[in-house]
C-alpha positions in Angstrom: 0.0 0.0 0.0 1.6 3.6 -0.5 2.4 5.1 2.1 4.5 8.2 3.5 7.4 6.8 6.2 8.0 9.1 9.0 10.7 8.6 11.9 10.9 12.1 14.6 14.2 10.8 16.8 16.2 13.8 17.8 19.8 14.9 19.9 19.1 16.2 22.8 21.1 19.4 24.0 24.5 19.1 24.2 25.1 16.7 21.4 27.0 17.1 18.2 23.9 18.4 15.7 26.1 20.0 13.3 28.4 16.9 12.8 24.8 15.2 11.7 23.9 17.9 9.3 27.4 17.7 7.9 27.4 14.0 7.4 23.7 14.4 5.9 24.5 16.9 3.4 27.6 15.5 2.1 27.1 11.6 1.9 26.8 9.3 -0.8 23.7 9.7 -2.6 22.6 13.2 -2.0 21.3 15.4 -4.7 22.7 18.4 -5.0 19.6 21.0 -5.7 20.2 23.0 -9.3 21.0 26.6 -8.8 18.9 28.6 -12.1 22.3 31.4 -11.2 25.3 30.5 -13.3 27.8 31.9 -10.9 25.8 29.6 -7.7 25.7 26.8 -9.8 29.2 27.1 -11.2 30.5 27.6 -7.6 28.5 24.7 -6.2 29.3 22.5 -8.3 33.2 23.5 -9.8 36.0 21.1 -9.0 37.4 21.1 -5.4 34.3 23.0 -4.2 32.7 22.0 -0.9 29.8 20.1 -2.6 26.4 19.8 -0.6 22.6 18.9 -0.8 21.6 20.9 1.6 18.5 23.1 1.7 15.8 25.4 3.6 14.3 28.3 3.3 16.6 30.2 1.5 17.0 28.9 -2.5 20.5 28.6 -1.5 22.5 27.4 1.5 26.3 28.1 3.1 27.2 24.9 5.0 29.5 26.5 6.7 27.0 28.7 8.3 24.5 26.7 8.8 27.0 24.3 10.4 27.7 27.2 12.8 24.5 28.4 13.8 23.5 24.5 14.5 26.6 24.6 16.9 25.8 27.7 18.6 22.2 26.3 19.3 21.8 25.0 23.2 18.3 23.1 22.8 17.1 20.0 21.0 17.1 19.4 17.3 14.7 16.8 15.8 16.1 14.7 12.8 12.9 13.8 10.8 13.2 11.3 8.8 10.5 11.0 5.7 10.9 8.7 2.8 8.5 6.7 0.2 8.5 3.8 -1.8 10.7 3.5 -4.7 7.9 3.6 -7.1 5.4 6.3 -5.4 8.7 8.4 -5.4 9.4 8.6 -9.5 5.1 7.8 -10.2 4.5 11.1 -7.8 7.7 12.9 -9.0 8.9 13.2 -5.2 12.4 11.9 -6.7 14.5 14.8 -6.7 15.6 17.4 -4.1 13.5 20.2 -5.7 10.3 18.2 -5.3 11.1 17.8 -1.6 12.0 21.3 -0.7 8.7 22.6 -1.9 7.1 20.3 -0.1 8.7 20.8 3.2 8.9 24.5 2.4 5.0 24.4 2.1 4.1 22.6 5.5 7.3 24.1 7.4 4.4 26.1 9.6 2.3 23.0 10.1 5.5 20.9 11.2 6.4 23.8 13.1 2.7 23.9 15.1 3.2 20.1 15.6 6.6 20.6 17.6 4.9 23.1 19.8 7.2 26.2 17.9 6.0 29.4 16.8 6.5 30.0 12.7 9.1 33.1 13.5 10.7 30.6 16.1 11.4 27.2 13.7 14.7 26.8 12.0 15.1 24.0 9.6 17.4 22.2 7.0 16.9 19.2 5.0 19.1 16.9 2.4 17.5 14.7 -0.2 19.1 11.0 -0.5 17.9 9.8 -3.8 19.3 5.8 -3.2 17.5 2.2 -2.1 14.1 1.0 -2.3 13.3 4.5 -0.1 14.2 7.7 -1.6 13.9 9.7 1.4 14.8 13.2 3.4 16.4 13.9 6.7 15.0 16.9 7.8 17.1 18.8 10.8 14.6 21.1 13.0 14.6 23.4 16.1 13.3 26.6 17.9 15.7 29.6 18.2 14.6 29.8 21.8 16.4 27.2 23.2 13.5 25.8 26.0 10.6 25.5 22.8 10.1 22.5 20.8 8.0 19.4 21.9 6.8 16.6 20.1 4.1 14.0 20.6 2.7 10.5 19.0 0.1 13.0 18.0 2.3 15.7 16.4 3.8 13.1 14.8 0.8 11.7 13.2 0.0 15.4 12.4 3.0 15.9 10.6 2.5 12.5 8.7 -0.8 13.5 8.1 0.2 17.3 6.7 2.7 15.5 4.3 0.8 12.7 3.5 -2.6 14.8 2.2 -0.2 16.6 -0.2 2.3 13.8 -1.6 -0.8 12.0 -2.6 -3.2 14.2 -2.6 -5.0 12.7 -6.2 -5.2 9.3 -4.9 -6.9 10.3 -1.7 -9.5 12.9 -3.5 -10.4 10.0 -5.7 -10.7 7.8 -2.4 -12.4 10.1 0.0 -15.1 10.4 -3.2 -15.6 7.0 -3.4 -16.1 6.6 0.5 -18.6 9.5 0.3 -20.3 8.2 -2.0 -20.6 4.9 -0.1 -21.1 6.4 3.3 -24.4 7.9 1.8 -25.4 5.3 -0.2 -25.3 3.3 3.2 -27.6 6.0 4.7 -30.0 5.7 2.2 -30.6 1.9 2.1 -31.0 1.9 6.3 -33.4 4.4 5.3 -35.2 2.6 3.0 -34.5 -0.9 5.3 -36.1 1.5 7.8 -39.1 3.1 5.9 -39.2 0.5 3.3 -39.7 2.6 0.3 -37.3 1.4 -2.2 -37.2 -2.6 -1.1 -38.7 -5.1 1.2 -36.1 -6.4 4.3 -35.0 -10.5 3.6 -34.6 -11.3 6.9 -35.5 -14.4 8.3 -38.7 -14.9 10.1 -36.8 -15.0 14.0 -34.6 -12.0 13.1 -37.9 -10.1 11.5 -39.6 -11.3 14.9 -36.6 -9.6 16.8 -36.5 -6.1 14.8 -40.2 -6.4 15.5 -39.8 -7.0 19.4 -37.2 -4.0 19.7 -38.7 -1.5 17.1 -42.1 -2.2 19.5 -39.8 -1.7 22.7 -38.7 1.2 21.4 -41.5 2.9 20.5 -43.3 2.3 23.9 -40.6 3.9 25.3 -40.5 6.7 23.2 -44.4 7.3 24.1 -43.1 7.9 27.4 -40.5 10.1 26.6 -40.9 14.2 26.4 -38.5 16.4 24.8 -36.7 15.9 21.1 -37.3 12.8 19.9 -33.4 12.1 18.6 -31.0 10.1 18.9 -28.6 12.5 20.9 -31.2 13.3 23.6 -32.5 9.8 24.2 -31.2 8.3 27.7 -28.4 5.9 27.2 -30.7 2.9 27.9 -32.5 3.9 24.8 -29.7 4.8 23.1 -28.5 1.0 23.6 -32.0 0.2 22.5 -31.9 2.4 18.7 -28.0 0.6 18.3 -30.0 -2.7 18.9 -32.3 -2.5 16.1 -29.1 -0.5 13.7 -27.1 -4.0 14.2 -29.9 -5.9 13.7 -30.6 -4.0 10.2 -27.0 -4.2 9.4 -27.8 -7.9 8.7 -29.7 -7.2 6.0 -27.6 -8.6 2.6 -28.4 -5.0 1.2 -27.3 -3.0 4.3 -24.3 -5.0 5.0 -23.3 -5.0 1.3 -23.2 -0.8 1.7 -21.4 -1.5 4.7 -18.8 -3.7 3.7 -18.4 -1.2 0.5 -17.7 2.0 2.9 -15.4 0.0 5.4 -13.0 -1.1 2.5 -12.5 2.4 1.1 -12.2 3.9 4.8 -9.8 0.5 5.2 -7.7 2.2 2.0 -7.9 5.6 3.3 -6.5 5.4 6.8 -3.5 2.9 5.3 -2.4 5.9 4.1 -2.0 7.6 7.5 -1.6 4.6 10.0 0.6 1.3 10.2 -2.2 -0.2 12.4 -4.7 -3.0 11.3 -8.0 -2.0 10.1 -10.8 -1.1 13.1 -13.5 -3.9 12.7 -16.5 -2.7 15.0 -20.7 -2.7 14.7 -22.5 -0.4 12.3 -23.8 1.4 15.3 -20.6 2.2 17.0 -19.6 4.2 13.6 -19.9 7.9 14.4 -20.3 8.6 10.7 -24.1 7.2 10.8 -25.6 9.1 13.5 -28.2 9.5 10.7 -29.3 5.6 10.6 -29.9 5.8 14.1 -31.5 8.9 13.9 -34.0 7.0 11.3 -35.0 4.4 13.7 -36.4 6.7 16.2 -38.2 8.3 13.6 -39.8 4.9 12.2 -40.5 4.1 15.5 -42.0 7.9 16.2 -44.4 6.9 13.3 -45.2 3.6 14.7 -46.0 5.3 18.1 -48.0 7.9 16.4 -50.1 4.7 14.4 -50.8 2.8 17.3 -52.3 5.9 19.1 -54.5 6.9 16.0 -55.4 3.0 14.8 -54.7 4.2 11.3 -51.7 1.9 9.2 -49.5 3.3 7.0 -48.8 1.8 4.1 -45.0 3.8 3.6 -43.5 1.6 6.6 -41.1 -1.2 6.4 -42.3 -5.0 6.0 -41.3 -5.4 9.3 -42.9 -2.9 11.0 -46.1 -3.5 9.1 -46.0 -6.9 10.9 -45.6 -5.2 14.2 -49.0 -3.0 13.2 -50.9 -6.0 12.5 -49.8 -7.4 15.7 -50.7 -4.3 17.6 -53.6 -4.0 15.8 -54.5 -7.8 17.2 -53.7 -6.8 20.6 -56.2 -3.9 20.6 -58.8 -6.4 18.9 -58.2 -8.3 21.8 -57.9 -5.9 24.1 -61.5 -4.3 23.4 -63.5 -3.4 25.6 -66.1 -5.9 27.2 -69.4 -4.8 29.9 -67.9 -4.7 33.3 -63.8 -5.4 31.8 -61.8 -2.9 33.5 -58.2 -4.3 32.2 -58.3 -2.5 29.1 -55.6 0.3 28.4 -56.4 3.4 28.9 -56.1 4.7 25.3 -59.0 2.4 24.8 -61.1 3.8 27.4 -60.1 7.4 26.4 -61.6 6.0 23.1 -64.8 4.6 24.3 -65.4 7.6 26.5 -65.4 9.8 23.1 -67.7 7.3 21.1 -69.9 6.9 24.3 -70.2 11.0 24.2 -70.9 10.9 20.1 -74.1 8.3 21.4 -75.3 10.4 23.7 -75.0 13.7 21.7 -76.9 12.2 19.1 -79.6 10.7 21.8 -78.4 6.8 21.4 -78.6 4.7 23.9 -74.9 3.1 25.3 -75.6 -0.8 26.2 -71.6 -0.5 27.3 -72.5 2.3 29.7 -72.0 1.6 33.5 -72.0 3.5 36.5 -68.3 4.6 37.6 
């Protein structure tokens, strides 16, 4: 997989940094940078001249003072190392010193930031080493002020990160489209899984039961619930609840076909910035879906709002048309009989009003009795 190397050791204060950025500018393999002046060029690169690959800010660089300032400095310098493959290097054009000084020239600030320095502060050289399987730079950096500089795991990856977006910055624009395009295409079949407006769910009868068991849990509780109905402002038993009923959807061949779509190009996209295996986890612990969850609460909104009017509606998933028949059943046999008092109260609220529409209209009741 291509991939951008980064190494961040450094020499502490007191050590011999200007020996290293002698040996790094002068050994075998460096590239010497072009100079576009004929007298720079001619004195860079004339017999018995003191031949370098240094570079930095400046298009052109005296070893000997650089060499100087690096021994006057009291603090710590960090020796980055950054290198690619043999073949990302010549198919990106990151195979020559030029290449490489623009690039570091470019993120010098961000590199700064990630060692804690401030952009007026940071001080930095670098040497191109165009040899191996890993063309690669040494990059010598530091604060003027001798008590600045730290670096973390995290500045590190920042700095990899910087780099990394740039170098391959085509690959990755074509990638990051691809997992867009995935990530919503996800969305919209759990939608329709949810809402059931494109397809039906192929689940198997005891895993339709089960969506139908928790989508019904779920929407009782929700009846009891004031406030937003969303995922974010649900308690975190209900929250457990809505990432129930997202796993269970996520077994759905279409769903987990989306899925498995998204997690290879996200799989691609973070090889680029991590050595560490791929992240396997549930579709529910994926921030990047809040909106699936979001979904179920309101499919299961709608099913609350059903049950309390009696009225199905034909826009809902298979699934949850099953669990409307079955509450539908329940308030069939739930009905109220002379003398039953066990019936819910929604059904009594109900009676009440068709008990009030008799009397209005002079009827007689034969389920009216004395409270």
């Amino acid at each position: 997989m291509s991939k951008l190397i980064l190494k961040s050791p450094y020499i502490k204060a007191g050590g011999n940094p200007s020996g290293y950025m002698s040996y790094t500018a002068k050994r075998d393999g460096v590239e010497i940078l072009p100079r576009s002046e004929g007298y720079l060029h001619y004195m860079a690169t004339r017999p018995g001249a003191d031949r370098h690959g240094l570079f930095g800010d400046a298009e052109s660089v005296n070893l000997k003072s650089a060499m100087a300032e690096m021994a006057q400095h009291r603090g710590h310098v960090w020796t980055h190392i950054i290198s690619l493959r043999r073949e990302d290097a010549a198919r990106l054009g990151y195979d020559n010193a030029q290449s490489w000084r623009n690039l570091l020239k470019t993120h010098r600030n961000d590199i700064a930031a990630a060692m804690k320095i401030l952009p007026q502060d940071f001080r930095w050289y670098a040497a191109f080493h165009n040899e191996g399987e890993h063309p690669h730079v040494h990059m010598m950096a530091w604060s003027v002020k001798e008590n600045d500089g730290f670096l973390t795991p995290n500045g590190i990856a920042n700095i990899r990160s910087k780099l990394t977006n740039s170098v391959f910055r085509h690959e990755l624009m074509h990638l990051y489209q691809q997992k867009s395009i995935s990530r919503d295409a996800l969305v919209q079949q759990a939608r329709e899984a949810i809402k059931g407006r494109a397809q039906q769910l192929s689940l198997n009868p005891i895993d339709e039961q089960n969506i139908n068991q928790l989508m019904l849990q779920l929407a009782q509780r929700l009846q009891k619930l004031s406030g937003k109905k969303q995922y974010g402002y649900l308690p975190k038993g209900t929250k457990k609840l809505v990432d129930q009923i997202v796993d269970e959807l996520a077994r759905q061949p279409s769903v987990q076909d989306c899925y498995d779509i998204w997690q290879k190009y996200k799989n691609q996209v973070d090889n680029y910035y991590s050595d560490a295996e791929p992240e396997t986890m549930p579709l529910s612990q994926r921030k990047e879906f809040r909106a699936i969850k979001n979904a179920v609460v309101s499919a299961a909104v709608s099913l609350m709002n059903i049950a309390a009017n009696h009225q199905p509606e034909p826009t809902l998933l298979p699934c949850a048309t099953h669990l409307l028949l079955t509450l539908g059943k329940l308030f069939e046999d739930n009905a109220p009989q002379s003398h039953d008092h066990r019936h819910s109260f929604a059904d009594r609220k109900l009676l009440r009003k068709m008990q009030q529409k008799k009397l209005a209209h002079g009827q007689r009741d034969e389920h009216t009795h004395t409270m």
